[in-house]
N, C-alpha and C positions, 0 to 999 in steps of 0.2 A: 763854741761861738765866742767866747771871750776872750779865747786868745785870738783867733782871728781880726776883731776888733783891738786890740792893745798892739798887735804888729803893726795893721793898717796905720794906727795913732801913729808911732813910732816911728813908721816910713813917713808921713805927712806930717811932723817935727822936722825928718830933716829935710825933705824937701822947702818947707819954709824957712830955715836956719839960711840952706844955700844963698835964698831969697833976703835974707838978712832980717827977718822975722823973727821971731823968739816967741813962741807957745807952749808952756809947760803944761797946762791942762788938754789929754786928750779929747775931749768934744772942743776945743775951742781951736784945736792944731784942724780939727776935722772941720769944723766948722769952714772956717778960715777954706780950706781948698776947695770944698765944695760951692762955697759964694763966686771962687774965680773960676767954676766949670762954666761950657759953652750955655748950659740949660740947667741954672742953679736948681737945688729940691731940697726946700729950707728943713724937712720931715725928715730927709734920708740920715743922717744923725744918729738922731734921736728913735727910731726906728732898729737901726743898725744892731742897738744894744741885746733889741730883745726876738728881732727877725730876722732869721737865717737868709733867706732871698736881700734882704736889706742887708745886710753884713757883705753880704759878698758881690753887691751891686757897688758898695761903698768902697770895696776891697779893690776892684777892676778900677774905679773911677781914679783912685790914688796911683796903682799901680801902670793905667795907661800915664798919669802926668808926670809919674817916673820914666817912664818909655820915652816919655818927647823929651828928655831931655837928654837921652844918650844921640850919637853919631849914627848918623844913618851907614844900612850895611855899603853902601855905593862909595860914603866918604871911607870907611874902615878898608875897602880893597887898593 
């Protein structure tokens, strides 16, 4: 579960970077993207560290705001 969490950080550093952000602590890179979800969850965090359901609801949340930012497959054909 801990590396799950340290990747998730990892990718939500650079998605903030891109952003022109700068968070070297992982809860704080985390933090930081889950305040700009549609339906912030100040707990999912802090949760994440130590609940598997939590980790990987954290994990998707980063991973879809990775998604919106690639080309859609319509613009890629």
């Amino acid at each position: 579960m801990r590396a799950l969490f340290k990747v998730t950080a990892l990718l939500a550093k650079v998605l903030l970077r891109f952003d022109g952000i700068e968070q070297a602590a992982d809860t704080d890179a985390l933090d930081a993207l889950v305040r700009a979800a549609a339906e912030p969850n100040d707990s999912l965090v802090l949760r994440a560290r130590t609940d598997r359901a939590a980790a990987q609801d954290l994990a998707q949340l980063v991973l879809d705001h990775w998604m919106a930012t690639m080309p859609t497959s319509e613009a890629a054909a």
